[in-house]
Structure formats: C-alpha cells, structure tokens
N, C-alpha and C positions, 0 to 999 in steps of 0.2 A: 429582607434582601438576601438574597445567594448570594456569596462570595467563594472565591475558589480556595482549595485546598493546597495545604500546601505538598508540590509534585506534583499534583495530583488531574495539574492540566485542565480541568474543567470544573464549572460551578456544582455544588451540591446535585442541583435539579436534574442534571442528565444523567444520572444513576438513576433517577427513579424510572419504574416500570410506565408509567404515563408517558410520561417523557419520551422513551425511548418506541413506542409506539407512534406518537405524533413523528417522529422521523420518520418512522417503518412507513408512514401512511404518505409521508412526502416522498418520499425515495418510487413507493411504489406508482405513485402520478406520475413522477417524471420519466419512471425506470424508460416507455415504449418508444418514446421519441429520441431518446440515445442510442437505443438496440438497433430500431430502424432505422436508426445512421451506419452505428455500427457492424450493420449485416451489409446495406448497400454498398458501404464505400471499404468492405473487406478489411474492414477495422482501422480504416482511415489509409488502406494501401491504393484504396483506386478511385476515381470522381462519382460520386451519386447519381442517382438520377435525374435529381432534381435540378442540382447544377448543371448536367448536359442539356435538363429539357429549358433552362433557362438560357443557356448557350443559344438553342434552338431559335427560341422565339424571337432574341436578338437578331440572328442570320436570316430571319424569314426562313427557317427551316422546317418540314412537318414532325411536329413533336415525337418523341419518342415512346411509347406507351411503358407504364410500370414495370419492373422484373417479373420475371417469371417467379413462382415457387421454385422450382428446382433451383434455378439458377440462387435464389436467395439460399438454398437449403446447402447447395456447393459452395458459396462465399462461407458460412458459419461451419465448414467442414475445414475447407481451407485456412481459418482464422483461430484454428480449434488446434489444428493441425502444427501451421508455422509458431503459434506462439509454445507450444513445449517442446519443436524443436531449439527456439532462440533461448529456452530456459535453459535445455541440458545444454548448452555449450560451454558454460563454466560452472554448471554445477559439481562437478568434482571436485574442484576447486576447495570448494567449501568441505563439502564430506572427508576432503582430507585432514580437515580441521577438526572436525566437529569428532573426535575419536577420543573416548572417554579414558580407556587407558594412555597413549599417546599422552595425552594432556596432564596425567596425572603423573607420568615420568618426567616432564617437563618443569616439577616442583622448582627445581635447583637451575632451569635454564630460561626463567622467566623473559630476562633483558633479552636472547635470543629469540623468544617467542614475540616480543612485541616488533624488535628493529628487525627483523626476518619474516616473521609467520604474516602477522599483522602487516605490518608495512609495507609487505611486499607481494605476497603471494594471497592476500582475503580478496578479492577480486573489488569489492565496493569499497575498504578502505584504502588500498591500492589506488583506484581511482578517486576519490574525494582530496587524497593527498597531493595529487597528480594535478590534480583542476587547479591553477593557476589562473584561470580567466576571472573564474568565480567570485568577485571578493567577498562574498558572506563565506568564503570557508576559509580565513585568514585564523579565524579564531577555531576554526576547528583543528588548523596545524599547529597552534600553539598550544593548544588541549590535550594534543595528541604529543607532541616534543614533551610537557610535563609531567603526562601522565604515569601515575605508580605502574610498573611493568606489572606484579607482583597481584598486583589489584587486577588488572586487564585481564591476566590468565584467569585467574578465581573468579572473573562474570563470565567468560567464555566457558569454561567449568560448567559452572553452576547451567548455564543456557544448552550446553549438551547434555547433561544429566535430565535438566526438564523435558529435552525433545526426546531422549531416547523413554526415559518413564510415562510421558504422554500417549508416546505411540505403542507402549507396552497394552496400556489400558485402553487404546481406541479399538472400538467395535463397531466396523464398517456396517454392522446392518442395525444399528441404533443411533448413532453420531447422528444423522439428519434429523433424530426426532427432537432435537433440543428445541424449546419453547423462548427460554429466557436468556439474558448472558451471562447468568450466574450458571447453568448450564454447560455451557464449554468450558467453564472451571479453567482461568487463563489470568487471574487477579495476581496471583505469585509474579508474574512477568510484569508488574507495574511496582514490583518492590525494589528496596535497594541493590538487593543481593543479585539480581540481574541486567545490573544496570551502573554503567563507569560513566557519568556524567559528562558530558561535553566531549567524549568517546564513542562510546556503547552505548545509544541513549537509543532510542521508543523506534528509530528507522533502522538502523545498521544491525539490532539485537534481532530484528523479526524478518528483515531481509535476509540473517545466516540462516533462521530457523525456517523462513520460506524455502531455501534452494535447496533445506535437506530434508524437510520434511511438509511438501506441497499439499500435499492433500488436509495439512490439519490448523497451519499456520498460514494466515492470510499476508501478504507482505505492505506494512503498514509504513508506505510509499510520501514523497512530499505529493506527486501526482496525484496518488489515492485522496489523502485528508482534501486535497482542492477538489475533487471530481466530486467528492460527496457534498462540500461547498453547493456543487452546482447541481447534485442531484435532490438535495434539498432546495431547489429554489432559493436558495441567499434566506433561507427561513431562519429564526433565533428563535423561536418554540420558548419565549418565558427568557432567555435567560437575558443577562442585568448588561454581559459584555458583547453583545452582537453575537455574530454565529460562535459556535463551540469548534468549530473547523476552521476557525481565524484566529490570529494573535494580531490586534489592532492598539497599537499604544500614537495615537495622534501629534502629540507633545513633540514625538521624535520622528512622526511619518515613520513610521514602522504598519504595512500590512504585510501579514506572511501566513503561511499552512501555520496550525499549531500544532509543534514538534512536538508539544508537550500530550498530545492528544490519548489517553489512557487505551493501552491495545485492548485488554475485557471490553470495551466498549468498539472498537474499530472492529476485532474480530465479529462481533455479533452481526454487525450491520454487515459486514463482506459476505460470512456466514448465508444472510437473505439474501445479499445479491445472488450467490452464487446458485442459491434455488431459485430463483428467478431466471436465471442462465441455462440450467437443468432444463428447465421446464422450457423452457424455447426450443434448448435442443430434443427435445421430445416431439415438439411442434412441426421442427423443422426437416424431422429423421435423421438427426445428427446424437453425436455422441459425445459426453465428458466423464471419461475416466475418471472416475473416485480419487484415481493416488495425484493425481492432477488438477484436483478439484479447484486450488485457489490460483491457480497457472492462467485459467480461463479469465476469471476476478480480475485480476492483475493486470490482463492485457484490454478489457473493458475500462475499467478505471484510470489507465493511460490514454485510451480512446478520449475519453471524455474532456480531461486534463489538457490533450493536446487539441481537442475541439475549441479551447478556451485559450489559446497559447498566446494571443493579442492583450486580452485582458491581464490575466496574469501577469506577464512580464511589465506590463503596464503598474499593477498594482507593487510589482518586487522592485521596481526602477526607486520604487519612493524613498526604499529603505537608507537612511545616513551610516548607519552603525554597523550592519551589517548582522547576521544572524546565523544558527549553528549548523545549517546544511541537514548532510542527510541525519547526524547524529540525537 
C-alpha cells in the first residue's frame, strides 16, 4: 500500500512517470468540453449557447444556431486579453517585494518586513488576513500573529533568489520541450527552505512567484487543485486516499483542495494545460504571449472551479475544524 510522505502531500505512486501519464490522459478527455465552455461563455463572462438555445426551446422560440468561428476566435482573443489585464493590476505590488537586494538590507528590520511589507501591502496576504467571513482562515491569522518574522523574510528570500536564478536559466525556445516533471526542475520549492508553514505554504509562495514571474510559475491556486479535481473526472488512478486533489478525512467531515499538493507536480500538469491552450489559440488565430504563459492557465482553471461553485461550497460547508486557506 502507498502511504504518504511525510510533507510531501501525496502518496508515493504520483511521482511515478505512469502515474502521472494516466492523469495526462484524463486531463486530456476532459480538456475540450471545458474549453468549449470556456470559449463560448467568454471564460464564464457571458451565457453559452446552449443555455440560450435552451432558453429557446422553453419560449417556443426558433433556436439559435452554434457560434460562428470567428466569433469563437474573438471570445478566446478577448479572454486572452482581459485576463493579463486583471493580472497586471497588482502585480507591482509584488515585484516591489520580490527585490533581492532590498530584502537582503532588510536583515536587521525583519518585524517591519512582516507587520508592514507582509501584512499589508503582499496583496494575497493582505487579503487572506482581511477575510473575516472565511472561517477556515482563523487559523491562518493565528499562524500568521506567531509566526518567526526572521523566518518569513529568509522564505521570501530564498523564493526571490529562486525566481530570479530560474528565469536567469530559462530559454524561451527550449522551456516547451520538457517531456517529464523532473524537467522544469521545480522540486527545491517543495522544500523547507521555501516554505513558512501555516504562512508561506504551497498557495501564497507560487502565487508571489506567479505575479512576477508568469511565464515560468504556474499559480498553484485552491481553484486550480479543485479544477484538476474535475479535469480528472473525480479519478484516483491507484492511489489508497481517493483523488491526490483532495484532502478527505471522514471522521471530522473534512473535504477540501489539498493545500498540501506538491507544486513539481502541479507545475507539470498546468505546464500541459497550457500547451493544450497554445494549441487552441493556434486553432483559433489567437495569441499567448510566452511571458504570459501561465496568466492564460490561471484564468481557465478558475473557469472550471467556478463551473463547479454549487458542489464545491457544498463539499467546503462540511468542514467542522476549519482548514489553512490559501497558505
């Protein structure tokens, strides 16, 4: 029997190359029937077709015939368009952060770096602190009030160091040829050293590295892990605990995305999404920008997540305890 590791978020078996194939292969059945939502209803901004032609039938009206291409080719131009406008809106935010020297004068003014930098101006832990509706991020303000300043700076550190040497080394006209997820060489970001527990954990670390460096860091979303839930068909491919995209503990009615979900592994699968995306906008005579690459990712994977927003919240109502948010 697989058992999971410890951190390490997932059983033994979804490391292995089989494994992560039988996803690829579920991901790619599912991929067309999310896209063809996702084109029609302008990434979930406007009614389908199918919904109006169901409208129709209702009214005694004569049905409406399919999209045109273009018109499809204009919605995924559109959807291409808006979603890295609503990226750059607070991406500076971040890149003010994410400044290798800056941070490294910051030695001596850590407790400022957290109850200031952090707590106020990061844009998602700004907001995570701020949700008071939320109750599963009760424990993420308490995580966050205890936590070592000292420590916070030295993972922010260390996670600017990796995106700045990452993208030192990326080579825009090989990156696509990666076969495996050993590949994008991304296994360091599931170590301790990038990573402040119950802080800076597997969401909030790859969302800074998403908003400043899009093209190479996929952002490893609570929306994302559910959307691949569903892009997998609710499949478990072998393993012992139900899907690897769920944390299911029964005893406590606990279902939730699993925060713990190792990013080597999330990047790879987003990685194929996003060639799957590529290739549509090829189809479609649209266009995605390289440095924007995971920008596209990001607002399909929300698509999908909020195609499922009934269930979901259905399955998150269950929770007693409450659970760590975006961290």
């Amino acid at each position: 029997m697989y058992t999971r590791l410890e951190n390490s978020g997932v059983e033994d078996i979804c490391y292995e190359q089989e494994h992560v194939k039988k996803v690829l292969s579920a991901v790619r059945r599912n991929f067309d029937q999310y896209f063809n939502r996702f084109l029609d209803t302008t990434g979930g901004k406007s009614i389908s077709i199918e919904d109006v032609q169901r409208l129709q039938n209702k009214l005694g009206i004569e049905v409406q015939k399919k999209r045109k291409t273009g018109d499809l080719a204009e919605n995924y131009k559109t959807i291409i368009r808006e979603a890295i406008d609503g990226f750059e809106k607070d991406r500076e935010d971040y890149q003010k952060i994410f400044r290798k020297g800056w941070l490294e004068d910051l030695d001596e003014d850590a407790d400022v770096f957290k109850s200031k930098t952090l707590r106020n101006e990061c844009p998602i832990i700004r907001k995570t602190l701020a949700n008071r509706r939320a109750k599963e991020l009760d424990k993420y303000r308490a995580s966050f009030s205890r936590a070592d300043a000292d420590w916070l700076l030295h993972v922010v550190y260390n996670l600017c160091v990796f995106g700045d040497e990452y993208k030192k080394n990326y080579d825009p006209a090989t990156y696509e040829n990666a076969q495996i997820y050993q590949d994008l060489d991304l296994c360091l970001l599931d170590t301790d050293d990038y990573t402040a527990y119950g802080v800076i954990g597997g969401g909030i670390k790859t969302h800074m590295l998403y908003k400043v460096h899009p093209a190479l860091f996929p952002n490893r979303s609570r929306s994302a892990i559910w959307a691949l839930w569903y892009l997998t068909n609710k499949e478990t491919f072998g393993c012992q605990t139900d899907s690897e995209f769920l944390m299911i503990d029964l005893s406590k009615n606990i279902v939730q995305q699993n925060y713990f979900y190792p990013y080597q592994l999330f990047a790879f699968y987003a990685f194929e999404i996003y060639k799957m995306l590529r290739d549509k906008a090829t189809e479609y005579n649209a266009y995605i920008d390289p440095d924007y690459r995971y920008v596209i990712v990001d607002a399909f994977l929300e698509f999908i997540a909020m195609e499922h927003d009934d269930e979901i919240a259905f399955l998150k109502s269950q929770i007693k305890d409450g659970g760590m948010g975006y961290a």
